[in-house]
ROKOL-983195 format. One line per 10 residues: number of its first residue (from 1); their letters; for each residue z, y, x negated of C-alpha. Coordinates in pm, 1 decimal, decimal comma. Each point is the difference from the previous one (the first is absolute). Layout:
N
NUM	a	Z/Y/X  ... $
! end
This chain:
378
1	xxxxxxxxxx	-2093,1/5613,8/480,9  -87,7/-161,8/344,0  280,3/-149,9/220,5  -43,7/-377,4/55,4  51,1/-64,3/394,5  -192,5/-180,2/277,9  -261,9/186,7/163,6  66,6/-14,3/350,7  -240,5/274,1/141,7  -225,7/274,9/-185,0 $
11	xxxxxxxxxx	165,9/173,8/-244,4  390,0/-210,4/129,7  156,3/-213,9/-228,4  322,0/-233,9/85,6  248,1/-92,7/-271,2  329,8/-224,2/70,1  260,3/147,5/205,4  264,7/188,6/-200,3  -128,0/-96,6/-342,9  -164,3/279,2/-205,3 $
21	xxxxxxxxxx	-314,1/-72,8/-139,9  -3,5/-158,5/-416,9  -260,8/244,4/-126,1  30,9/-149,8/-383,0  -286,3/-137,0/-165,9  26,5/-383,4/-111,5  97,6/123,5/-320,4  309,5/202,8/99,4  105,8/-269,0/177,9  33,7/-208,5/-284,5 $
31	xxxxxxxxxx	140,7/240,7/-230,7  294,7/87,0/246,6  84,7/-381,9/48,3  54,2/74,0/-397,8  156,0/367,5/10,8  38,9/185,5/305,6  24,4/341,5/-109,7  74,5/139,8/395,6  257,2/-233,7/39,4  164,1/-67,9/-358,6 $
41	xxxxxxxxxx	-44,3/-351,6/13,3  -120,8/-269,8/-255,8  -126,7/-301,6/130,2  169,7/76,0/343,0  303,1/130,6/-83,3  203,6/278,2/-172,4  164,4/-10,8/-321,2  317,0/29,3/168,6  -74,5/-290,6/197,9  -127,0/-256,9/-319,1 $
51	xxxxxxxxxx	342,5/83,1/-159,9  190,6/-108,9/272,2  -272,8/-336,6/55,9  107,3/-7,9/-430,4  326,7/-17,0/-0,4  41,8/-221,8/288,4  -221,6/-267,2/-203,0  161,6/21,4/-347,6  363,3/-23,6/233,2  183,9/-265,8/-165,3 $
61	xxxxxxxxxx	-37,0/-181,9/332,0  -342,6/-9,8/-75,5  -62,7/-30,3/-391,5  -39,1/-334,4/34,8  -319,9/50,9/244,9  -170,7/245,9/-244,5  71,6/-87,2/-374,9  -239,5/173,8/-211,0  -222,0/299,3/54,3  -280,1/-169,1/137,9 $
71	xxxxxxxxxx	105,0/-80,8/303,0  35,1/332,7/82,8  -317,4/91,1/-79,2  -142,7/-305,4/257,0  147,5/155,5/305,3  -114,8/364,1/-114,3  -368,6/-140,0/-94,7  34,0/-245,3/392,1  114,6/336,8/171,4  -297,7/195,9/-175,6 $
81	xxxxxxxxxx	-253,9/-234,7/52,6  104,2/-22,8/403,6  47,0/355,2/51,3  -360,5/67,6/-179,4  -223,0/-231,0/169,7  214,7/64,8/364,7  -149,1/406,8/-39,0  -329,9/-108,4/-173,7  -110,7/-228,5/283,7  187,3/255,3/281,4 $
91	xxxxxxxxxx	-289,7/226,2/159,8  83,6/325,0/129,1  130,9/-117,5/353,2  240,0/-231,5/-169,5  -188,5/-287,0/151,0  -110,2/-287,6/-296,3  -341,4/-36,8/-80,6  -97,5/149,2/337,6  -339,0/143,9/-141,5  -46,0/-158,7/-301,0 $
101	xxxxxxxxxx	75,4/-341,9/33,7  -101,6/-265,1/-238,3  92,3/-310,5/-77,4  -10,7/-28,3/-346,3  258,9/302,9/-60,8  258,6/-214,9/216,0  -104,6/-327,6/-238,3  40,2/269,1/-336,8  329,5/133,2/121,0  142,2/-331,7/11,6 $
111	xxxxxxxxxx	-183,9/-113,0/-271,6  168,9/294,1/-199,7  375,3/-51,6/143,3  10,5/-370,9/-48,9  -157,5/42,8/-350,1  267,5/261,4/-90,2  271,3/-229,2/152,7  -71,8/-244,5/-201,6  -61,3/212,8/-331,8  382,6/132,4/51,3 $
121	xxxxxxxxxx	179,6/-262,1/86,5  -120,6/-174,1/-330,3  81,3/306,7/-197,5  393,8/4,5/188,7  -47,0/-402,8/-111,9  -87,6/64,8/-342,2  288,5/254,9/11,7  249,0/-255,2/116,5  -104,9/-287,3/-236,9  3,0/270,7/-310,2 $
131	xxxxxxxxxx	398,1/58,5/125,3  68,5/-370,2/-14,6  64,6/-237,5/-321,3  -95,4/-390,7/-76,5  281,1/-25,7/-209,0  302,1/213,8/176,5  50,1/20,3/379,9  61,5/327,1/120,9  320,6/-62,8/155,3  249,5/-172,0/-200,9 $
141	xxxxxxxxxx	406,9/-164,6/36,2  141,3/218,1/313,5  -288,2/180,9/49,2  -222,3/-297,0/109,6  52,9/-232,9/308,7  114,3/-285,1/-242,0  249,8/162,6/-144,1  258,2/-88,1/-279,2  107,0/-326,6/68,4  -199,2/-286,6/-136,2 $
151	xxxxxxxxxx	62,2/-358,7/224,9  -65,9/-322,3/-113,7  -244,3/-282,6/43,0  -7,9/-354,9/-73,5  -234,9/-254,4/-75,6  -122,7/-258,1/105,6  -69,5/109,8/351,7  -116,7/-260,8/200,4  -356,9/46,4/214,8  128,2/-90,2/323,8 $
161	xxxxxxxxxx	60,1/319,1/198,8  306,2/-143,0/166,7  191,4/-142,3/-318,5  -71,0/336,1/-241,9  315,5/-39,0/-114,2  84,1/-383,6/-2,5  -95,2/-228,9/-357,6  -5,5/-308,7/143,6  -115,7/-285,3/-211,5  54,7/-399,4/-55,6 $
171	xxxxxxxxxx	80,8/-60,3/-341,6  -143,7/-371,1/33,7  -367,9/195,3/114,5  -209,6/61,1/-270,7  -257,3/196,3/260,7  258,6/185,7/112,5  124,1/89,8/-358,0  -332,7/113,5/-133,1  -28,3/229,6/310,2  311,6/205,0/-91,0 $
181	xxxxxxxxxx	-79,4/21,6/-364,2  -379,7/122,8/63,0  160,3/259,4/215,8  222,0/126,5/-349,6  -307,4/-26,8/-183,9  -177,6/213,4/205,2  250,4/257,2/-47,0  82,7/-57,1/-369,0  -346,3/0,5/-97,5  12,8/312,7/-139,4 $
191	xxxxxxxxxx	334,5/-26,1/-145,7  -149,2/-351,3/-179,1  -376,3/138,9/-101,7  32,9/399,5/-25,2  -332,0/-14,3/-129,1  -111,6/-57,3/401,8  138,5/420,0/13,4  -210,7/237,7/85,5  7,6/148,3/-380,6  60,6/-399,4/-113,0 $
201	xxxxxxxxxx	379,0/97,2/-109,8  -110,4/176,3/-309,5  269,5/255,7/45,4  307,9/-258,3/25,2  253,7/0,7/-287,7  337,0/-235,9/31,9  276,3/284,6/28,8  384,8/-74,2/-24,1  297,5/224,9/68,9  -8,9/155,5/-324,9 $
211	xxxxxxxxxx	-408,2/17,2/-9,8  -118,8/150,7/340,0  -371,2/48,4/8,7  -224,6/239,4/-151,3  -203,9/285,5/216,9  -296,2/-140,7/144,8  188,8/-378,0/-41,9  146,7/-203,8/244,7  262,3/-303,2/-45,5  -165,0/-345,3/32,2 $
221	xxxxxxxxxx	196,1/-246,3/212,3  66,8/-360,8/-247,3  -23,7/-267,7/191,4  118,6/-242,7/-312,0  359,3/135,6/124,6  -18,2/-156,2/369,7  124,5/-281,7/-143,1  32,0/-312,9/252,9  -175,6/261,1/242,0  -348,7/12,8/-230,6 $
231	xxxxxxxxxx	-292,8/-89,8/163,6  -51,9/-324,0/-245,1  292,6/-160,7/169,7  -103,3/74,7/319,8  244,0/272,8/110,5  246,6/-279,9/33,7  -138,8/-130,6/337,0  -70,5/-355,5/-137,9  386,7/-51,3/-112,1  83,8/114,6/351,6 $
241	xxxxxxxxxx	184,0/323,0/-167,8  -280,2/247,5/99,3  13,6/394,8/-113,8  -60,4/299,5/193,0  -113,1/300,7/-161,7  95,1/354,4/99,9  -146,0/282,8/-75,9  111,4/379,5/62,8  -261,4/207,2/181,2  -202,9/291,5/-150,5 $
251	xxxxxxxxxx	102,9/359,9/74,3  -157,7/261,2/-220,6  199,4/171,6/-211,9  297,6/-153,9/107,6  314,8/-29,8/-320,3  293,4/-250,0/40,8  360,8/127,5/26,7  168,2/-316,7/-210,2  353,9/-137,2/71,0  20,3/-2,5/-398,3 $
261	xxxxxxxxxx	300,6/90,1/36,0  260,1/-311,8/-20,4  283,9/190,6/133,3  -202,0/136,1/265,6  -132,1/-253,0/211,9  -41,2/-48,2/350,0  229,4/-158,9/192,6  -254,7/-245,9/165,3  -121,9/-139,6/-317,2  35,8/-390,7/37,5 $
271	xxxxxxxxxx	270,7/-85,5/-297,7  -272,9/-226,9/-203,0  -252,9/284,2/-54,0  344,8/228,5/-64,5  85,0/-221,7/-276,9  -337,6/-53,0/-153,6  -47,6/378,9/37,8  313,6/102,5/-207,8  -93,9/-320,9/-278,8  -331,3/128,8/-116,4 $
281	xxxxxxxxxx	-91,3/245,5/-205,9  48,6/375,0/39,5  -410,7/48,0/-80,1  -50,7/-232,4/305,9  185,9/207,7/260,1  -262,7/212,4/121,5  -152,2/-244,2/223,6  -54,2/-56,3/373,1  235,3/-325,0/49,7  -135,4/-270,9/287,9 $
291	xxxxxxxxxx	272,1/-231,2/152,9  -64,4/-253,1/225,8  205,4/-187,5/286,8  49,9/-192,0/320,5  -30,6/221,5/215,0  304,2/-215,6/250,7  271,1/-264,5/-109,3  -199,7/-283,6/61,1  -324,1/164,8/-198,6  253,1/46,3/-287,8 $
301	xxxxxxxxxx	146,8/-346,0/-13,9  -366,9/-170,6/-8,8  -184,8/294,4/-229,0  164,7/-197,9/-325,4  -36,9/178,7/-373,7  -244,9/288,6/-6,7  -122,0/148,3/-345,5  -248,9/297,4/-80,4  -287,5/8,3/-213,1  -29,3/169,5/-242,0 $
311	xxxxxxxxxx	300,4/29,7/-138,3  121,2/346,0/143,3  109,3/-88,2/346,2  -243,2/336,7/149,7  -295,1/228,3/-90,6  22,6/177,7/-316,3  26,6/359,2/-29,6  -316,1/33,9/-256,1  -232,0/-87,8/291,4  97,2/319,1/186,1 $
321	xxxxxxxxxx	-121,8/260,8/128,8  -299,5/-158,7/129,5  -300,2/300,0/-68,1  -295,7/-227,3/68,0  -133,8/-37,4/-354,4  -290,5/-287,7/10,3  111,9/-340,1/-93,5  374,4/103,6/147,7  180,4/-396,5/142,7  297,9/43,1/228,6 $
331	xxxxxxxxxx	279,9/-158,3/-182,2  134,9/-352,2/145,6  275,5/-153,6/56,1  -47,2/-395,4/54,9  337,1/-182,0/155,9  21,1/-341,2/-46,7  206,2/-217,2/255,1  51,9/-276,6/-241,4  155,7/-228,2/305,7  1,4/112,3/336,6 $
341	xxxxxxxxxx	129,0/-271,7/322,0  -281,2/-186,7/107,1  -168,5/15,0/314,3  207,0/351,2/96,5  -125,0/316,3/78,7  185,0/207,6/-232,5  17,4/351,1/106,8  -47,8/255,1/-349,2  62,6/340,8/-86,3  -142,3/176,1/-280,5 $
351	xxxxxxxxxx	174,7/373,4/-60,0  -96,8/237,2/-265,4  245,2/202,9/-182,7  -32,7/369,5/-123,1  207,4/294,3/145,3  -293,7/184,1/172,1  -166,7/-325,5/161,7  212,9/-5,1/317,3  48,4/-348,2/260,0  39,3/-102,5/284,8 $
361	xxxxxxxxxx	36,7/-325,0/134,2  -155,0/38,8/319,7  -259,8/-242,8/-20,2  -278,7/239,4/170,2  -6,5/249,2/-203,8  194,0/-192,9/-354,8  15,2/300,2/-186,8  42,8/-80,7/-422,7  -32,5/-373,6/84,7  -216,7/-302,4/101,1 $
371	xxxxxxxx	59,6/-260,2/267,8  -153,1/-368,7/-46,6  92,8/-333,2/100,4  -64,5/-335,0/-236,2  -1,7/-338,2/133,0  -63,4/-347,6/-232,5  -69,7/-245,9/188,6  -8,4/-371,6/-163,4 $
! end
C-alpha cells in the first residue's frame, strides 16, 4: 500500500513533521472510532476508563442528572457519532477535507448530528414523562419543597394589589356590597354547582365522622350548613356582619395529628374554642380546629361575637389526606363577625390547630395562620 505524502521532487514525498503517516483505508478508520483493536479502546476509550466515566454519573451526586438508562445511552450514541464522522472526514495528513472537499458532506454531517440530537433528546423526554404521574407528584410531605405544613388562605381577597389583605366595605353601598359577594361567588362556585367540576361532581358523597368516604369518592362540601354565611343571604355583607372564609391549603398526602385529646391540649388554645372543644362529641374530635382573634387590645375590643360555620369550629378530619381524586373541594371554614366597630380597621388572626401544623406569628412568613384586616365603614 502506497504512502500518502506531498510530492516535492521526483520520486520525494513530504509528510507533517513528527507525525507518522495514517496508512488505514476509510474503512479502518471507521471501524477503530468503533473498536480499536491496537489500542483497546471502544469509542475512544478503554473499558477501564468507561467504568470510571460510569460510576462517576450514577454517583448519588449525580442520579438526579441521569435517571433512567437512556440517558446514558445519548452521551455514548453523541460521543460515537463525533468520534466517527471526526476520523471519516480526517484524510491521511490529519488535515479536514484537504483533498476531498465537498460541501454537501459538511451540510450531511450536520444534517445527521442535529437530526440525532433531536431524535435523543425526545427519547430521554419520553423517558422522563414515562417516570412522572398526573395524579401523584413525585416528591411528597418532607421530601418536596412544600413540605408538611399546610397555611391558610382567606377569602375574599380584594383586587387592589396594595390592600390584598384589607375587606373594606360600606354597609350603606349596595355597589360596593355586590363587589365583595361576586368575589365569594367566584370562589364558591364550585362548592355551590359541583356539576361546573371537571368530572361534574359525580364522585361526591356527604361523609360524616362515622361515614368517611368510599375509594374512588370524595366528601362534598354542604353549603346548606353556612348558615347566615350562605350565599342567598349574601355572606352577611348587607347586615354589615360580613364572613370570611378560610380554607387550609393542599399538601399531598398530608394526615392531621388532632388535639382530640381533652386533657391534652395546648396551652395557647384561646379558652372559647377550649370549652367548645371538650363539650362536643368524642366522634367530633378528630378535626383541625380554626380560632380567630384581634390580633392587639384594641382589635379585640372592636372584633365583637365571632361564630363558625358549620357547626364544628375547624376542618373535619374525613376530608384528609388530600390524594387528588377528581371532584376533591378543600373544606371551609366561613367566620362570621356578626358585629364588628364601625368605621375601624380591625386587625384579624386566623390560626389553625393540629399538633404537626406549626406557627409563627411573624407576619412575613405566618406559619399555620392567616393575617387580614376588616373595616365597615357606614
Amino acid at each position: 500500500m502506497s504512502v500518502r505524502g506531498k510530492q516535492v521532487q521526483n520520486g520525494t514525498y513530504e509528510f507533517d513533521y513528527m507525525r507518522a503517516p495514517d496508512t488505514r483505508t476509510r474503512w479502518q478508520i471507521i471501524r477503530d472510532g468503533f473498536h480499536n483493536s491496537t489500542e483497546g479502546t471502544y469509542c475512544g476509550h478503554t473499558p477501564k476508563k468507561w467504568v470510571c466515566l460510569l460510576m462517576y454519573f450514577i454517583s448519588p451526586s449525580h442520579i438526579f442528572l441521569i435517571n433512567n438508562i437512556i440517558t446514558i445511552c445519548f452521551y455514548i450514541f453523541l460521543m460515537m457519532l463525533l468520534i466517527g464522522f471526526h476520523r471519516m472526514l480526517r484524510n491521511t495528513r490529519n488535515s479536514y477535507l484537504s483533498r476531498f472537499y465537498n460541501p454537501c458532506v459538511t451540510l450531511i454531517f450536520y444534517a445527521c448530528f442535529f437530526a440525532g440530537l433531536a431524535i435523543l433528546f425526545s427519547i430521554c423526554m419520553k423517558g422522563m414523562l414515562a417516570t412522572l404521574s398526573y395524579e401523584k407528584p413525585k416528591w411528597t410531605l418532607s421530601s418536596s419543597i412544600i413540605g408538611t405544613n399546610p397555611g391558610l388562605g382567606f377569602r375574599p381577597i380584594s383586587d387592589n394589589p396594595d390592600e390584598r389583605s384589607l375587606i373594606w366595605y360600606s354597609a350603606s353601598n349596595a355597589t360596593d356590597i355586590q363587589k365583595w359577594t361576586q368575589r365569594l361567588d367566584q370562589f364558591l362556585e364550585n362548592y355551590i354547582s359541583p356539576s361546573l367540576l371537571p368530572n361534574g361532581g359525580r364522585n361526591q358523597q356527604i361523609c360524616s365522622y362515622n361515614k368517611p368516604a368510599k375509594p374512588g369518592n370524595v366528601c362534598a362540601v354542604d353549603v346548606n350548613n353556612w348558615g347566615p354565611c350562605s350565599p342567598n343571604q349574601q355572606y352577611g355583607f348587607n347586615n354589615s356582619a360580613p364572613c370570611v372564609f378560610i380554607k387550609l391549603n393542599r399538601i399531598y398526602g398530608w394526615i392531621p395529628e388532632y388535639y382530640n385529646d381533652t386533657q391534652n391540649l395546648s396551652p395557647d388554645m384561646p379558652e372559647s374554642l377550649v370549652k367548645y372543644i371538650k363539650s362536643v362529641d368524642a366522634s367530633w374530635l378528630n378535626t383541625v380546629w380554626v380560632s380567630c382573634k384581634g390580633e392587639n387590645p384594641h382589635d379585640r375590643e372592636n372584633i365583637g361575637e365571632i361564630n363558625y360555620y358549620p357547626d364544628g369550629h375547624g376542618f373535619p378530619g374525613f376530608y384528609y389526606p388530600y390524594e387528588n381524586i377528581p371532584g376533591y373541594l378543600s373544606p371551609v371554614v366561613a367566620v362570621h363577625f356578626v358585629r364588628p366597630t364601625r368605621n375601624q380597621i380591625i386587625n384579624i388572626e386566623c390560626r389553625a390547630w393540629a399538633k404537626n401544623i406549626e406557627y409563627s406569628s411573624i407576619r412575613s412568613e405566618k406559619k399555620g395562620a392567616v393575617h387580614f384586616e376588616l373595616m365597615v365603614d357606614e
